[in-house]
MARVEX-10355 format. One record per atom (N, C-alpha, C): chain; residue in three letters; y, x, z; residue number from 1. Coordinates in steps of 0.2 Angstrom, whole numbers, plus 5000, padded with zeros to 4 digits. Each point is the difference from the previous one (the first is absolute). Last residue first. Layout:
A Ala Y X Z NUM
...
This chain:
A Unk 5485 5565 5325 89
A Unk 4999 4996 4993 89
A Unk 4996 5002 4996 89
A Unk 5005 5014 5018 88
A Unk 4997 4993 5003 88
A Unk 4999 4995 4993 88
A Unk 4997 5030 4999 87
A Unk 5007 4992 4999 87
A Unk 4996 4994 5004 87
A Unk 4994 5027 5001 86
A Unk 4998 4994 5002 86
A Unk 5004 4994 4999 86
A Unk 5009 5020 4998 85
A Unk 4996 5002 4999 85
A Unk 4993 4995 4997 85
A Unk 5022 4998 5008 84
A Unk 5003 5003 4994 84
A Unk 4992 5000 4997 84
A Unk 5003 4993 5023 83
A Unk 5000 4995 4995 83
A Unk 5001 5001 4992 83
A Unk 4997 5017 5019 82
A Unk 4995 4996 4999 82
A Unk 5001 4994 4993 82
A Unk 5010 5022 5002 81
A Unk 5000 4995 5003 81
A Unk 4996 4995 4999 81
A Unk 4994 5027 5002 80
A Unk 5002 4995 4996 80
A Unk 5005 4993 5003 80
A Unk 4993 5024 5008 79
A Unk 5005 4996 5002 79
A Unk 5001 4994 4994 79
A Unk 4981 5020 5001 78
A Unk 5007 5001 4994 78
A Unk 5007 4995 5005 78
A Unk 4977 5001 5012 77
A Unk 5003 5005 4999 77
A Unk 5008 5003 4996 77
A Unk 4986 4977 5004 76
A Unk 5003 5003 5004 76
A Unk 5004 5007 5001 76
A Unk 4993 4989 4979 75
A Unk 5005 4994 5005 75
A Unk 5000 5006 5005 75
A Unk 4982 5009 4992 74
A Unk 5004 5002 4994 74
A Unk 5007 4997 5005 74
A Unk 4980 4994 5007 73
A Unk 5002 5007 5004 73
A Unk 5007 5001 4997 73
A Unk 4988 4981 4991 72
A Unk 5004 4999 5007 72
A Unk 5002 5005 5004 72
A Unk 4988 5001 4979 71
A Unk 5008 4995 4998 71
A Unk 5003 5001 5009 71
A Unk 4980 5011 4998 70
A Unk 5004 5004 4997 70
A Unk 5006 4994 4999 70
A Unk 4983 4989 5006 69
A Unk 5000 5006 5007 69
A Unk 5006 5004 4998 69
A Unk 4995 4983 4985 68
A Unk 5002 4997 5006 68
A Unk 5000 5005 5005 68
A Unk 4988 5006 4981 67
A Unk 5005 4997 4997 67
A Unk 5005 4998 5006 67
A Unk 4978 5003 5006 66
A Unk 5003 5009 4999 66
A Unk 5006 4997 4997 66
A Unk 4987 4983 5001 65
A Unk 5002 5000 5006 65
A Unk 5004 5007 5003 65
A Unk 4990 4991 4977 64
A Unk 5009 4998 5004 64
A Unk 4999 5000 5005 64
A Unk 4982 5009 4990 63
A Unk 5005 5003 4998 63
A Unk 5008 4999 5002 63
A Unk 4977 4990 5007 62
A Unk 5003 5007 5002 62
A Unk 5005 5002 4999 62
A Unk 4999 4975 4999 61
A Unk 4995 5006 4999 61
A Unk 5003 5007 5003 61
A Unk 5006 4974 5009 60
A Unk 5003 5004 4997 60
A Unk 4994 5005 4997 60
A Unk 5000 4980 5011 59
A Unk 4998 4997 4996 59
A Unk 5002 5007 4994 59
A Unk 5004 4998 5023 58
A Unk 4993 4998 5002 58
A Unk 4998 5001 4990 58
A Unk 5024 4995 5009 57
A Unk 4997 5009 5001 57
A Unk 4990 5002 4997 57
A Unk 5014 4978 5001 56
A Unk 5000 5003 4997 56
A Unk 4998 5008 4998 56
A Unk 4995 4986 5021 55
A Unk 4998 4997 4993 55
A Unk 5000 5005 4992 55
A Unk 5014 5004 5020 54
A Unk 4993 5002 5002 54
A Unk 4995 4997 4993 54
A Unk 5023 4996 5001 53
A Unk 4997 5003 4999 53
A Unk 4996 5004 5000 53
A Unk 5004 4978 5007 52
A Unk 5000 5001 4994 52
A Unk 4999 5009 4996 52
A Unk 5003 4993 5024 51
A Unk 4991 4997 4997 51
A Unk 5001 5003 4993 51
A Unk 5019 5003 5013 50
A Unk 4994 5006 4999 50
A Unk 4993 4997 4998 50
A Unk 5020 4988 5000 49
A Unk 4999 5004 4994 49
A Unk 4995 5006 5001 49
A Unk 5000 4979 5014 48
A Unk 5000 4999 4996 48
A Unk 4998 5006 4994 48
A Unk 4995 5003 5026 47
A Unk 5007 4999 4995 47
A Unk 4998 5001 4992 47
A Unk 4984 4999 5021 46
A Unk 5007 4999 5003 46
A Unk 5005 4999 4996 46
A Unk 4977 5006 4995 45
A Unk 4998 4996 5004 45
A Unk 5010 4997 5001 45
A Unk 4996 5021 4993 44
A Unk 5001 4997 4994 44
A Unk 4999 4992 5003 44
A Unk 4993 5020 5010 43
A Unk 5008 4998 5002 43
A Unk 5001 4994 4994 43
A Unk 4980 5015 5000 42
A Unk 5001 4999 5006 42
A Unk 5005 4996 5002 42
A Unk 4995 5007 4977 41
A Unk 4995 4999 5001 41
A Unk 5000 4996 5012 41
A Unk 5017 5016 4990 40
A Unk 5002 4991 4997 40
A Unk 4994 4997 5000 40
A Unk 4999 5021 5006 39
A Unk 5006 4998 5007 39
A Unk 4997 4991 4996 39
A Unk 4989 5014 4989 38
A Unk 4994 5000 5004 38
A Unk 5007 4996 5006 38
A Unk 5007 5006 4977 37
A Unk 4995 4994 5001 37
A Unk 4997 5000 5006 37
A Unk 5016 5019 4998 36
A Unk 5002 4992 5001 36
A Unk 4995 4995 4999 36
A Unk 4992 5021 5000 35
A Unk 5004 4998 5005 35
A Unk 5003 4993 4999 35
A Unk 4991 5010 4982 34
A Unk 4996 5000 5005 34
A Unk 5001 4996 5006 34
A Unk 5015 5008 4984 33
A Unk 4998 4993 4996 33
A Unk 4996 5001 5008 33
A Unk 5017 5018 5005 32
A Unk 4992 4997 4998 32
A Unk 4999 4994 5000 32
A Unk 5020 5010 5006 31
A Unk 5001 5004 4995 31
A Unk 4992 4999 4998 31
A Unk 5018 4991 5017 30
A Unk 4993 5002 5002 30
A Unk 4996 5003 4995 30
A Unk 5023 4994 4997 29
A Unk 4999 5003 5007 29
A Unk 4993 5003 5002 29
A Unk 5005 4991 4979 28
A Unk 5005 5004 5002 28
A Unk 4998 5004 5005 28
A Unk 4987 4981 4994 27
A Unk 4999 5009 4998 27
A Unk 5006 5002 5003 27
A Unk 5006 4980 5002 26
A Unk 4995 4999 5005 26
A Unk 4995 5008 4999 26
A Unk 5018 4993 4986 25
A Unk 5004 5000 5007 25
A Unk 4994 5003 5004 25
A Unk 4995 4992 4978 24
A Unk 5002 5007 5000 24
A Unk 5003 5002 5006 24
A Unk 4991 4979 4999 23
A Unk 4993 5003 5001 23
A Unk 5005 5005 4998 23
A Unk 5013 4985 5003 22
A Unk 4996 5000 5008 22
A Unk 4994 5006 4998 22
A Unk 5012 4993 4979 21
A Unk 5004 5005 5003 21
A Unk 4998 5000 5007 21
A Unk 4989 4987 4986 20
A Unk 4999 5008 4998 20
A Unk 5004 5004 5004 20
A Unk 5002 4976 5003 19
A Unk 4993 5003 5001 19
A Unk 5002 5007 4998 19
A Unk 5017 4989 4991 18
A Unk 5000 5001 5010 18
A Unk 4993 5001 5003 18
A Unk 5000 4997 4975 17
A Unk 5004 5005 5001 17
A Unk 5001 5001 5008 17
A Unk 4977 4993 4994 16
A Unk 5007 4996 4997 16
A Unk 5004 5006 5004 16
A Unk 4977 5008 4989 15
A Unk 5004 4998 5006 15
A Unk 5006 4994 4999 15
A Unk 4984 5011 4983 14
A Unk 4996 4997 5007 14
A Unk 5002 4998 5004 14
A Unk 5012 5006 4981 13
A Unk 4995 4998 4997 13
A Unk 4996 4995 5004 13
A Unk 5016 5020 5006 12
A Unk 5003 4991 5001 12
A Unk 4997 4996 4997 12
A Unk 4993 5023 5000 11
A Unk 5000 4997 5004 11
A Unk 5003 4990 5002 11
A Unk 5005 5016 4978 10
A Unk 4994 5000 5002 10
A Unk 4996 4995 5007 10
A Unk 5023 5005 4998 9
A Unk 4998 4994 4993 9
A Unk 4993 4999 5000 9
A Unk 5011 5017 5014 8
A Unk 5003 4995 5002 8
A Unk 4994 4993 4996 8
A Unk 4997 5022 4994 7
A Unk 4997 5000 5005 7
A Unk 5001 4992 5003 7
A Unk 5014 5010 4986 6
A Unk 4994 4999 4995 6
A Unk 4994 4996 5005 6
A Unk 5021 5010 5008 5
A Unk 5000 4993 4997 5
A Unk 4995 4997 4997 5
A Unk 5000 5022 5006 4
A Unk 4997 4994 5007 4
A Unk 5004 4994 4997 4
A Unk 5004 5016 4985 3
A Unk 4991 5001 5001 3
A Unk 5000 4997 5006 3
A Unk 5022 5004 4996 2
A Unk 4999 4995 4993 2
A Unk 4990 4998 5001 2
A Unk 5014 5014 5015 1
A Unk 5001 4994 5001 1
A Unk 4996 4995 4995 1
């Protein structure tokens, strides 16, 4: 847990924390940065946070996009809770 914490601090550089959590919810299931900028690229026309994460996604490098595939699989698989994981404050 203590190496996707690591992961938490890293990403939260570019996200705000309820951004990050739409974009690990959103790998989770779909498990490709890919994918999601091609739905939020199409859908983002309609809601606020997916413009902003579209925004933010756009801004990420290689390396944190691999950081966010692995933080999101990790949540899915181990059962983290999200808030333990990802704080709102």
């Amino acid at each position: 847990m203590e190496e996707d914490k690591k992961r938490v601090e890293l990403l939260l550089k570019k996200f705000e924390p309820r951004i990050l959590r739409l974009a690990v919810n959103f790998v989770s299931f779909d498990s490709s940065v890919s994918e999601m900028k091609k739905y939020l690229n199409e859908h983002m026309k309609f809601h606020p946070d997916q413009r902003e994460l579209f925004k933010s996604v756009l801004l990420l490098d290689e390396s944190e996009e691999s950081e966010l595939i692995v933080l999101s699989n990790n949540i899915a698989t181990k059962g983290y809770d999200l808030d333990e994981i990802i704080p709102l404050d």
